[in-house]
C-alpha positions as CSV (number, residue, x, y, z in Angstrom):
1,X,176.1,-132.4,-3.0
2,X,173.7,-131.6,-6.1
3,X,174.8,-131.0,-9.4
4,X,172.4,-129.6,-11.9
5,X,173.1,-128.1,-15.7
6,X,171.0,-124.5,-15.0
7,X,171.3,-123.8,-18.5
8,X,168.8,-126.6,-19.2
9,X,165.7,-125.3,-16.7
10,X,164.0,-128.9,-17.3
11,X,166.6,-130.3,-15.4
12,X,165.2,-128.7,-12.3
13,X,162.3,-130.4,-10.1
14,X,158.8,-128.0,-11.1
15,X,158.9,-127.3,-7.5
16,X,162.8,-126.0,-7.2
17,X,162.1,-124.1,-9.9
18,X,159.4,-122.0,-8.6
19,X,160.8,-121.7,-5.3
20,X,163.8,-120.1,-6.9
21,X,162.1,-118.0,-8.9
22,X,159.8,-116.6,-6.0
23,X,162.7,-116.4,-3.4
24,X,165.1,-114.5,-6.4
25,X,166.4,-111.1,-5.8
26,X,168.7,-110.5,-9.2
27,X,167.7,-112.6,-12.0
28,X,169.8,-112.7,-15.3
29,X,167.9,-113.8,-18.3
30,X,170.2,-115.0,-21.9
31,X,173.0,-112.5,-21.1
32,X,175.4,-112.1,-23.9
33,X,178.8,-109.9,-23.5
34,X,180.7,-109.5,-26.6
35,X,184.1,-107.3,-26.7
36,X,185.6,-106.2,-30.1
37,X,183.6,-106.8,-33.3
38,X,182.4,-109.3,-34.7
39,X,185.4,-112.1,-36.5
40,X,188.4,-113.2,-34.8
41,X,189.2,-110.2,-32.5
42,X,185.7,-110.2,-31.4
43,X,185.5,-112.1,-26.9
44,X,182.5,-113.6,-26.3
45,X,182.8,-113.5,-22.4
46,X,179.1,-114.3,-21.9
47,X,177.6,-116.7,-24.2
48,X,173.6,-116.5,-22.5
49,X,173.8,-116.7,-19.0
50,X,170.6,-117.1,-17.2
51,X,170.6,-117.6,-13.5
52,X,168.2,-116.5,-10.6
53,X,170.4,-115.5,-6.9
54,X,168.2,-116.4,-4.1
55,X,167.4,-114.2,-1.2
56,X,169.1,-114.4,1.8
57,X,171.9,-116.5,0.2
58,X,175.3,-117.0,-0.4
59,X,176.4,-117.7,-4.3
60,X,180.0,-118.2,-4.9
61,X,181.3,-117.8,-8.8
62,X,183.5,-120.1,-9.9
63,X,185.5,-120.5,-13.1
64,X,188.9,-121.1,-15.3
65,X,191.1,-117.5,-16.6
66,X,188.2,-116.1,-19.0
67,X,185.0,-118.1,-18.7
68,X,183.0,-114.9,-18.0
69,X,182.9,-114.8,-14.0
70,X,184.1,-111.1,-13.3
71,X,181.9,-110.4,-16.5
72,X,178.7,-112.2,-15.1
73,X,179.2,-110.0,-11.9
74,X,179.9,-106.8,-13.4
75,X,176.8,-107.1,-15.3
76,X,175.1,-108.3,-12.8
77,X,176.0,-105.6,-10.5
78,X,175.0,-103.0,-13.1
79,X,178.7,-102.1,-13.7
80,X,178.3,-103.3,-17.3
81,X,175.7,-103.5,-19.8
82,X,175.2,-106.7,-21.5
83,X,174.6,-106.9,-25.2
84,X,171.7,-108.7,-25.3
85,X,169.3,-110.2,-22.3
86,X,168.0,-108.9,-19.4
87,X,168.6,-108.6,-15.8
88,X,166.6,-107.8,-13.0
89,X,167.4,-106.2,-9.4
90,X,164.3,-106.3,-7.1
91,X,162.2,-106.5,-10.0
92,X,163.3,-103.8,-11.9
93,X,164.9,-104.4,-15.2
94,X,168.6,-102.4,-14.9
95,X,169.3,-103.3,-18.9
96,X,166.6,-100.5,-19.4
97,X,167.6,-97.7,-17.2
98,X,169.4,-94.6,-17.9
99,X,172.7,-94.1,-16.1
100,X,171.2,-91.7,-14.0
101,X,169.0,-94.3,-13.2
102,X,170.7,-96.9,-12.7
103,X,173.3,-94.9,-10.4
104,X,170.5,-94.5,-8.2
105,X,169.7,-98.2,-8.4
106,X,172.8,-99.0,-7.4
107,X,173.2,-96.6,-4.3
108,X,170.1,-98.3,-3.5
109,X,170.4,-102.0,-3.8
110,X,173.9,-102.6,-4.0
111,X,176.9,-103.4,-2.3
112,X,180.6,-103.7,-3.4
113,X,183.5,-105.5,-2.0
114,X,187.0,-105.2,-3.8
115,X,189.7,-107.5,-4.5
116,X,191.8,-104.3,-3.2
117,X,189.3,-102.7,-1.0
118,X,189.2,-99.3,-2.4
119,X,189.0,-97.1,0.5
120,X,190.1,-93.6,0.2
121,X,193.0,-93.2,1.6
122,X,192.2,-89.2,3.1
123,X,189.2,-90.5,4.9
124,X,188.9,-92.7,8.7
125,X,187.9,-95.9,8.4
126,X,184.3,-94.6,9.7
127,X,183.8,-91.6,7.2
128,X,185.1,-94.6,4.8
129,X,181.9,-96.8,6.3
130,X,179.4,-94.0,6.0
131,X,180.4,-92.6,2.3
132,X,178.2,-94.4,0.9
133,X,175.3,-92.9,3.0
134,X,176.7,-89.3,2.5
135,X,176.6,-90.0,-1.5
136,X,173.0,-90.8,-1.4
137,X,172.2,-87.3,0.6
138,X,171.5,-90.0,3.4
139,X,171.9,-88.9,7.3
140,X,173.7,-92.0,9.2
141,X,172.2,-94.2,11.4
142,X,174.5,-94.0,14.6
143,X,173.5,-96.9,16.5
144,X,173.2,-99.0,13.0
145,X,176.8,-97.2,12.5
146,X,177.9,-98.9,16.2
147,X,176.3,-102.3,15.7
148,X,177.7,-102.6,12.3
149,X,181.3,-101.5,13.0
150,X,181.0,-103.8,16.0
151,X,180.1,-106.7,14.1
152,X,183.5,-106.9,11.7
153,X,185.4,-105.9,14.7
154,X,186.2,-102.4,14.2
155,X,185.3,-100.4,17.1
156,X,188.9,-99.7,18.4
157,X,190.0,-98.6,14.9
158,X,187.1,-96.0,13.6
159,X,189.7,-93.3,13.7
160,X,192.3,-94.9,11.5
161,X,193.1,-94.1,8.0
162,X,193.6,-97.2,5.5
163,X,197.5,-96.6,6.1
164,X,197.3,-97.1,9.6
165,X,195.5,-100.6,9.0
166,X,196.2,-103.7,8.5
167,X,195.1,-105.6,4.7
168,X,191.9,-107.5,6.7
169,X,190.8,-104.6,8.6
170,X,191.0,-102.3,5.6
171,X,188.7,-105.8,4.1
172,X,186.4,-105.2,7.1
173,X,186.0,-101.3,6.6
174,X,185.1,-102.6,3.1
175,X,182.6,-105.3,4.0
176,X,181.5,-102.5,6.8
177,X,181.2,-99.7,3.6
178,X,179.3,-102.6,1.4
179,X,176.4,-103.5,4.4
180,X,176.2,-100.1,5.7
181,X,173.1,-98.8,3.3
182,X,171.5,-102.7,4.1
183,X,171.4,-103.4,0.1
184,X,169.1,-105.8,-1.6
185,X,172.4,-107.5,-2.5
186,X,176.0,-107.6,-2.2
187,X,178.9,-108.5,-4.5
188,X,182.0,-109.2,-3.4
189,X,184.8,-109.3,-5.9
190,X,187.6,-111.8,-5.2
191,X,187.3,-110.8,-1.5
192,X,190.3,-112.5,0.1
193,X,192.3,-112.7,-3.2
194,X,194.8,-110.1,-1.3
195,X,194.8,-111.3,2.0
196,X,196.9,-114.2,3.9
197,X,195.5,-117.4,4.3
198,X,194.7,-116.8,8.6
199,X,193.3,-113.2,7.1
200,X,191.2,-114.3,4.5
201,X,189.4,-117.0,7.1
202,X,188.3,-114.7,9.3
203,X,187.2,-112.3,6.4
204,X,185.1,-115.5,4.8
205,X,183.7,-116.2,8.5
206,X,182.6,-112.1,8.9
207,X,180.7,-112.8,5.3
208,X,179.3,-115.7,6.3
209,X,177.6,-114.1,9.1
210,X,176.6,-111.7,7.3
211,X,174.4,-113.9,5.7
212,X,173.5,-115.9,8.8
213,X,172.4,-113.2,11.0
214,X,171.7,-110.6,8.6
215,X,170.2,-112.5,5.8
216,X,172.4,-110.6,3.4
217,X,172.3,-112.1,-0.3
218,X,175.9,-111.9,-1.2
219,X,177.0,-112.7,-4.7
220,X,181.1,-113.9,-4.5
221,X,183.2,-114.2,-7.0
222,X,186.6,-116.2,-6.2
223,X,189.2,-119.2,-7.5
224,X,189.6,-120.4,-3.9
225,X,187.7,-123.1,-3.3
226,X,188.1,-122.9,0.5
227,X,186.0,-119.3,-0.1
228,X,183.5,-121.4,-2.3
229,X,183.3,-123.7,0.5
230,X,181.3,-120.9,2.8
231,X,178.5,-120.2,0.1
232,X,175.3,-122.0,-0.1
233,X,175.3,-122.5,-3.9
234,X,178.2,-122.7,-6.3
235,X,177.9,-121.5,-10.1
236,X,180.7,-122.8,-12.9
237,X,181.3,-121.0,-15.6
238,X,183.3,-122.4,-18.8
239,X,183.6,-120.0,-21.9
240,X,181.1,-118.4,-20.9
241,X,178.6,-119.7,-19.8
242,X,177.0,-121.6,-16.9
243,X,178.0,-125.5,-16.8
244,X,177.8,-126.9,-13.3
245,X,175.6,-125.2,-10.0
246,X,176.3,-127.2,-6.8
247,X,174.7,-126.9,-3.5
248,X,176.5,-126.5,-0.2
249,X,179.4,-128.7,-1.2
250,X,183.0,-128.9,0.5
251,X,186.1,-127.4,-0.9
252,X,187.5,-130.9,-2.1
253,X,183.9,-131.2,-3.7
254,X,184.3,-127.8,-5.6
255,X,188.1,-128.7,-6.3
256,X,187.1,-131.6,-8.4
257,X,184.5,-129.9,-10.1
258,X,186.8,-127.2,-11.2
259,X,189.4,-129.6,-12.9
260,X,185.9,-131.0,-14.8
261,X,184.8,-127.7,-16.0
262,X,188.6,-126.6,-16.8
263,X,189.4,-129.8,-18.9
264,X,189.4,-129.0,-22.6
């Protein structure tokens, strides 16, 4: 297990750090998110964050109620604009883009997994997997269509609306919808946070694949530690800002340093 501060970039060996830096798809550099104004009703949920997410890897986000994490990803994902800082998606700074723009970037580059799947609830699970494709004027790929539906196991159930599926297949149309457009990166929000405890293994297996065979970078944001357990790196946040990045660690490796980051 490694434990580093990444707040402190001297901390890092010269040669980690420009490995990371040359294998980084998203880079966040002194991100500040404020809420309210300034004096005591004013939330600092990011206190200058700066982190690179390296390609082809798994990062999982951990963190107490409030240290930033859904923040950090939002922002990360171009959802939300930070106050001050930059970040960078393939190179491009988002911070600077219009929303025009940065819609466009994120059709592009991005993938989105939700806590409670967002599917819409007119549409099959397979015009549900293609939306994405049909928002950006896109024409589908079928045999990409085929292998990918094939992949999270949902060949049998293309025709089925989200009420006719069960809470992990309506996951997999999800994680189906989020790799479709093969973006630079994908976020995945709390992923098996609604799903049962047999459910949310296989979902955690399907993204780990994901990143296995199709050398997706996958950003994750969770409080399981189990999910933690799958990703290649581990980021702790604590009011705010990044205080402990682990390697490949276990679950009772990331359990114990969760009660150290969550102690007053």
């Amino acid at each position: 297990m490694r434990s580093v501060l990444i707040q402190d970039e001297t901390t890092l060996p010269e040669e980690g750090r420009q490995a990371g830096v040359a294998e980084a798809l998203v880079t966040a550099t002194d991100v500040t998110r404020r809420y309210g104004v300034e004096g005591d009703v004013c939330v600092r949920a990011l206190r200058g964050v700066s982190l690179d997410v390296g390609a082809g890897k798994l990062t999982a986000v951990m963190g107490p109620s409030g240290s930033g994490k859904s923040t950090l990803m939002h922002i990360l994902a171009g959802l939300d604009r930070p106050n001050e800082g930059e970040v960078t998606i393939a190179g491009t700074d988002i911070t600077e883009l219009g929303d025009t723009e940065l819609t466009k970037l994120r059709r592009e580059h991005i993938g989105f997994i939700f806590q409670f799947f967002n599917l819409l609830p007119m549409l099959t699970a397979e015009e549900n997997v293609v939306l994405p494709l049909k928002l950006a004027g896109e024409k589908p790929d079928r045999e990409w269509i085929r292998e990918l539906t094939s992949k999270v196991g949902l060949s049998d159930r293309l025709k089925h609306r989200p009420s006719e599926l069960s809470g992990g297949q309506q996951q997999r149309v999800a994680i189906a919808r989020a790799l479709v457009g093969r973006p630079t990166v994908m976020f995945a929000d709390e992923p098996t946070g609604n799903l049962d405890s047999q459910t949310s293994a296989e979902i955690l297996e399907l993204l780990r694949d994901s990143v296995s065979t199709l050398g997706q970078t996958t950003v994750m944001v969770t409080h399981d530690a189990h999910a933690a357990a799958i990703a290649d790196r581990v980021l702790f946040l604590a009011d705010g800002l990044i205080v402990k990045d682990l390697g490949s660690s276990t679950s009772h490796e990331i359990l114990e340093a969760m009660e150290e980051v969550s102690r007053p």
